[in-house]
PyMOL CGO cylinders between C-alpha atoms (Angstrom):
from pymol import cmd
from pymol.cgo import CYLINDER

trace = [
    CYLINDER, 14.69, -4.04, 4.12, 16.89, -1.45, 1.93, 0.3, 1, 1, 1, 1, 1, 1,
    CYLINDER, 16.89, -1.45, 1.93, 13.30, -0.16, 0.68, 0.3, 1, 1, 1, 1, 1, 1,
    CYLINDER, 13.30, -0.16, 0.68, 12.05, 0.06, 4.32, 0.3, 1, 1, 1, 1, 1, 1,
    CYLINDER, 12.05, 0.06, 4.32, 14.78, 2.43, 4.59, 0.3, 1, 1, 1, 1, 1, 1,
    CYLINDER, 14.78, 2.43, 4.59, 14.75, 4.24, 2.05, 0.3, 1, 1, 1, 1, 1, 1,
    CYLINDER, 14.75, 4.24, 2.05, 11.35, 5.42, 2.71, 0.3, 1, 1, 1, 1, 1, 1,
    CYLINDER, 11.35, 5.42, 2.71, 11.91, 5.89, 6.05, 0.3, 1, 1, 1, 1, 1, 1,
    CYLINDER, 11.91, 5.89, 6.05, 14.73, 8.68, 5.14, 0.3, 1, 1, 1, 1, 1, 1,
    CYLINDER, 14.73, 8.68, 5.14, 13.93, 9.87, 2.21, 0.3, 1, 1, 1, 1, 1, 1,
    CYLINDER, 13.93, 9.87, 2.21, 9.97, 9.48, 1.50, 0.3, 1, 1, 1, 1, 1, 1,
    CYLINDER, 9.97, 9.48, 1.50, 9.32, 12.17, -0.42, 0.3, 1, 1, 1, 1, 1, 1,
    CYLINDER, 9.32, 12.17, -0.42, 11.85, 11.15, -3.01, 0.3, 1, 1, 1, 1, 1, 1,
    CYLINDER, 11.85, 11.15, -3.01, 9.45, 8.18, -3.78, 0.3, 1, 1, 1, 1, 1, 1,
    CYLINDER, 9.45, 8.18, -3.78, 5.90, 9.13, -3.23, 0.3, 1, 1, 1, 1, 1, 1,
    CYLINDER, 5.90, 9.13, -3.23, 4.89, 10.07, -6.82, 0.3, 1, 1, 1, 1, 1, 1,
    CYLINDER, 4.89, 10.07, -6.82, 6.47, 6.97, -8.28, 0.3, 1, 1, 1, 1, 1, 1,
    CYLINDER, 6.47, 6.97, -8.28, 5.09, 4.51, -6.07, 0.3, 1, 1, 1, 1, 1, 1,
    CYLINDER, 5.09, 4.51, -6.07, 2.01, 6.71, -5.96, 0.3, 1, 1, 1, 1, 1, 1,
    CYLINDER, 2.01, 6.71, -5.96, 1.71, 6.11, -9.84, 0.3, 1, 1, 1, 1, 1, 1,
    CYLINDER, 1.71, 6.11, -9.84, 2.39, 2.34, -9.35, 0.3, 1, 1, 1, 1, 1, 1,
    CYLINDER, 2.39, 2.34, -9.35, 0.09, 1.54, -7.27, 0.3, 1, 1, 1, 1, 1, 1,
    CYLINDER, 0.09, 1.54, -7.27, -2.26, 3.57, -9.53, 0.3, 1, 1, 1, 1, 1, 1,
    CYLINDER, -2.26, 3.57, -9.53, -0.97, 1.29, -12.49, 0.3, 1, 1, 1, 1, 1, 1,
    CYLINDER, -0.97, 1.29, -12.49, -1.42, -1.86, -10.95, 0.3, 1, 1, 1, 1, 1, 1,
    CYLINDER, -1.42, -1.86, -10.95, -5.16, -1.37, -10.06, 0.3, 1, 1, 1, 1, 1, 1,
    CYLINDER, -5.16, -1.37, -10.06, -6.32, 0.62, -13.25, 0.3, 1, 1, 1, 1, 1, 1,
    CYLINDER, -6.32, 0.62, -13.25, -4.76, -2.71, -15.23, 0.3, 1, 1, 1, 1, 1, 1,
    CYLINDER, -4.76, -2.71, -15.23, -6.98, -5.05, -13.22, 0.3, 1, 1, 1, 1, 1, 1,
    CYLINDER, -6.98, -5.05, -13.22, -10.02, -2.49, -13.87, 0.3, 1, 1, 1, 1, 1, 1,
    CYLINDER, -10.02, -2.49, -13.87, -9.06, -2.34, -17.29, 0.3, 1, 1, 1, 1, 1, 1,
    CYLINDER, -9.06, -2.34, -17.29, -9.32, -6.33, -17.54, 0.3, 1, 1, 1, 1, 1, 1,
    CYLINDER, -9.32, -6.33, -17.54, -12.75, -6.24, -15.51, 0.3, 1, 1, 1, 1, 1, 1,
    CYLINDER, -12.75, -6.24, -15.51, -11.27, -8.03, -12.77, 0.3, 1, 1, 1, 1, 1, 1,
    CYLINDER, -11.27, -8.03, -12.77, -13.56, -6.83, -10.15, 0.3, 1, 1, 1, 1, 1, 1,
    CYLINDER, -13.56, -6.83, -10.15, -11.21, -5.93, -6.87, 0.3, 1, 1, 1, 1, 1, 1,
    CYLINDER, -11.21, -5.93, -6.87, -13.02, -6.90, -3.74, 0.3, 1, 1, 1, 1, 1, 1,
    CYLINDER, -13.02, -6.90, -3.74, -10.24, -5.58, -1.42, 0.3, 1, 1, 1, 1, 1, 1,
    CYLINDER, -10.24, -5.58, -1.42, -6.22, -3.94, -1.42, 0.3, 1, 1, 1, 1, 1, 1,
    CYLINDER, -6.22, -3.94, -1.42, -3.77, -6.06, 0.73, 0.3, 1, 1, 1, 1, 1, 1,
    CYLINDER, -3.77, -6.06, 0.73, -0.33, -5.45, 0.78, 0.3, 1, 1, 1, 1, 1, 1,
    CYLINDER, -0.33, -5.45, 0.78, 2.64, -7.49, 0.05, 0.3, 1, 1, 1, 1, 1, 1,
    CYLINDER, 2.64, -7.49, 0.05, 4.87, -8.40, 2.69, 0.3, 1, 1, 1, 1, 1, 1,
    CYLINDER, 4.87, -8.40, 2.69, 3.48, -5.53, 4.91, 0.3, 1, 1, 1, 1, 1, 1,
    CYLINDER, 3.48, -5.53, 4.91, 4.68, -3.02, 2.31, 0.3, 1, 1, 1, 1, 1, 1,
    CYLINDER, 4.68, -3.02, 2.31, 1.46, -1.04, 2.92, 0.3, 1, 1, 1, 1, 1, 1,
    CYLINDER, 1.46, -1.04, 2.92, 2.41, -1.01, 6.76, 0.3, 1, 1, 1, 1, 1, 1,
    CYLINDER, 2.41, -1.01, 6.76, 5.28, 1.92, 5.90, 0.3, 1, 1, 1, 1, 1, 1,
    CYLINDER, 5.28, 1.92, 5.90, 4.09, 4.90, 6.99, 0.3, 1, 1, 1, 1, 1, 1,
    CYLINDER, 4.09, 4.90, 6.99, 4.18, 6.85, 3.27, 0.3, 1, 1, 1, 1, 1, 1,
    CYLINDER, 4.18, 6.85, 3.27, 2.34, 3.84, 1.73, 0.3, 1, 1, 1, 1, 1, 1,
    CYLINDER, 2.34, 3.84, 1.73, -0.34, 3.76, 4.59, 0.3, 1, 1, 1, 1, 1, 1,
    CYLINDER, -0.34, 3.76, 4.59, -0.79, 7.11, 3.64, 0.3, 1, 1, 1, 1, 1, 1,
    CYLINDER, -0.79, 7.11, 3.64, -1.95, 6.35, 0.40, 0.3, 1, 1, 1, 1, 1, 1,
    CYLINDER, -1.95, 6.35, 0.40, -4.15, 3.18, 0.21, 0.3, 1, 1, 1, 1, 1, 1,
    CYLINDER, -4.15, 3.18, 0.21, -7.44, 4.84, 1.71, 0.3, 1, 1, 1, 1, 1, 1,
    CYLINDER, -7.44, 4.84, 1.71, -7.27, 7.58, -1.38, 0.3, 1, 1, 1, 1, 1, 1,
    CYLINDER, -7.27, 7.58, -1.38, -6.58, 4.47, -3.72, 0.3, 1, 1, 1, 1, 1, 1,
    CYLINDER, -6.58, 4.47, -3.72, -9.35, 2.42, -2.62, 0.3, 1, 1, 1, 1, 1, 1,
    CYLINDER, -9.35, 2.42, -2.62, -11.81, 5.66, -2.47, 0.3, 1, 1, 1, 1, 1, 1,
    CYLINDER, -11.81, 5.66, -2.47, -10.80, 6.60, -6.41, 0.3, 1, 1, 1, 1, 1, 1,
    CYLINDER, -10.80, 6.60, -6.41, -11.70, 3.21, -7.31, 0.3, 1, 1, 1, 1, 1, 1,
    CYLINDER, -11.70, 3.21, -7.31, -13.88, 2.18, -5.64, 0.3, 1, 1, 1, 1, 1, 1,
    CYLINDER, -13.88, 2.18, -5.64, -12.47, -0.93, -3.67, 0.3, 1, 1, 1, 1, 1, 1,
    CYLINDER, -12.47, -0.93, -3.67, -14.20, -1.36, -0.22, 0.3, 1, 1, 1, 1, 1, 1,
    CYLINDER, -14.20, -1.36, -0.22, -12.22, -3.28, 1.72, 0.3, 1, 1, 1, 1, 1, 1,
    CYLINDER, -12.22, -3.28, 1.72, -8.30, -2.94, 3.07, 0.3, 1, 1, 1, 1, 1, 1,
    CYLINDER, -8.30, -2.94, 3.07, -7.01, -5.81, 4.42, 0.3, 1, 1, 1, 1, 1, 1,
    CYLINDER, -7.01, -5.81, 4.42, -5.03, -4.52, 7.21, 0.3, 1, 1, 1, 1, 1, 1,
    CYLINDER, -5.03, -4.52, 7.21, -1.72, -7.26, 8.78, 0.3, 1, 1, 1, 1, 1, 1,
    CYLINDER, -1.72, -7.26, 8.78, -3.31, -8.41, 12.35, 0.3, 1, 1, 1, 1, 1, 1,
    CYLINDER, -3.31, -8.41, 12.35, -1.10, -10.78, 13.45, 0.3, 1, 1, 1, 1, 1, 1,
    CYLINDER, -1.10, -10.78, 13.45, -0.71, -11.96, 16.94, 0.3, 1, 1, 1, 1, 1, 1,
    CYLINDER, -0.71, -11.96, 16.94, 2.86, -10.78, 18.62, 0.3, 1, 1, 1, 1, 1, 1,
    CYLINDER, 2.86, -10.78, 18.62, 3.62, -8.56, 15.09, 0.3, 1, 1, 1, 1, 1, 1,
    CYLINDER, 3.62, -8.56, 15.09, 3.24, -5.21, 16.65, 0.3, 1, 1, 1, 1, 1, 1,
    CYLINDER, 3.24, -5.21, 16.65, 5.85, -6.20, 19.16, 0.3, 1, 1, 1, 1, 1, 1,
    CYLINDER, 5.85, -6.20, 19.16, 8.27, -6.88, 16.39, 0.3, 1, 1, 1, 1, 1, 1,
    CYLINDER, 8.27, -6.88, 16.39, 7.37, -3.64, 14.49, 0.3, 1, 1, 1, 1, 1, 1,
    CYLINDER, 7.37, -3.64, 14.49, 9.90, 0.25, 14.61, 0.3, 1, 1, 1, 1, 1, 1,
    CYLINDER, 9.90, 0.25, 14.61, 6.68, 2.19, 14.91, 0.3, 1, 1, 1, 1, 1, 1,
]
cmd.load_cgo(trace, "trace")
């Protein structure tokens, strides 16, 4: 949770890096022809508001057409936002 924080605080401190990680991890998948049906998260990372902010421009630039987005009963009563 010490990343939750973090870019709860301070987010634009960490926009452009994780910006250019997320960027990373996708172009290497492209790169190895792995063809990327959706984006999903990782343990509701993309949930936090600054990263939710930019998974719709990463699946527009390349082209991925689905975004799995967490739907799990009861979670939005557990949620800060």
């Amino acid at each position: 949770y010490p990343l939750f924080a973090k870019l709860f605080l301070r987010p634009r401190r960490y926009i452009e890096p994780i910006r250019r990680e997320l960027e990373a991890q996708v172009a290497r998948l492209k790169d190895a022809s792995i063809e990327l049906t959706h984006l999903n998260g990782h343990q509701y990372l993309e949930l936090v508001p600054t990263i939710a902010r930019m998974v719709p421009d990463l699946a527009r630039r390349f082209n991925i057409p689905v975004i799995r987005i967490a739907a799990e009963s009861g979670f939005t009563s557990i949620t800060l936002f």
